[in-house]
C-alpha positions as MATLAB code, in Angstrom:
seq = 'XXXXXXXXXXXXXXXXXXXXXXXXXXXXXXXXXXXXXXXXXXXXXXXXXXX';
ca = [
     -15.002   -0.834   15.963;
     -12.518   -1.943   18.905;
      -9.647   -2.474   16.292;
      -8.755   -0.107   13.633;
      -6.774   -0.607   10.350;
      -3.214    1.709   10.775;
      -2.391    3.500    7.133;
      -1.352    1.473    4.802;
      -0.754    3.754    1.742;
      -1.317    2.774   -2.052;
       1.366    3.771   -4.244;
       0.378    4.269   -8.100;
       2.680    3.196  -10.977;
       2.167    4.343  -14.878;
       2.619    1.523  -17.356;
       3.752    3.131  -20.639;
       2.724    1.574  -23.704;
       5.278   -0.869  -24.862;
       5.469   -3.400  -27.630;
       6.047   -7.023  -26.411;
       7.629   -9.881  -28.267;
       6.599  -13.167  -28.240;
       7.664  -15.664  -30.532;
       8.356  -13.952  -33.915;
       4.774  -11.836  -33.043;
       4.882   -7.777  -31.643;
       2.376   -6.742  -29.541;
       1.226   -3.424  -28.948;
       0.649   -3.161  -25.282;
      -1.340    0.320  -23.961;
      -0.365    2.171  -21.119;
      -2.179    1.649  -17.984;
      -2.270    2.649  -14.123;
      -2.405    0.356  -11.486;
      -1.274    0.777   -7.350;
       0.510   -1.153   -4.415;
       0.456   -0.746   -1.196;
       3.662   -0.236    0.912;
       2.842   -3.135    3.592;
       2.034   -6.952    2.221;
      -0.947   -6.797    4.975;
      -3.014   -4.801    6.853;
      -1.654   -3.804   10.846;
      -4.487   -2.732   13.806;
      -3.660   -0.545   16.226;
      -4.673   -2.444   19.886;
      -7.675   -0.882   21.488;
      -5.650    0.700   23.791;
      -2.883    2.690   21.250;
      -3.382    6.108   20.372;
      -2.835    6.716   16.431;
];
């Protein structure tokens, strides 16, 4: 592959559970984990940079 992706790290967040209100109704939400990653979009390193 001539150009390679640099690091672009994922960063994982815990959701706690959570009741939500809508209206006059509560919801029970669960917990959950999901991730981001630091950059909006992947960077390549030129052929010719060293990484």
């Amino acid at each position: 592959m001539l150009f390679k992706t640099l690091e672009n790290p994922a960063v994982p967040i815990y959701i706690y559970p959570h009741v939500a209100l809508i209206g006059d109704e509560q919801l029970l939400k669960p917990g959950f984990t999901t991730e981001f990653f630091l950059y909006k979009q992947n960077q390549f390193a030129l052929a010719s940079e060293r990484y």
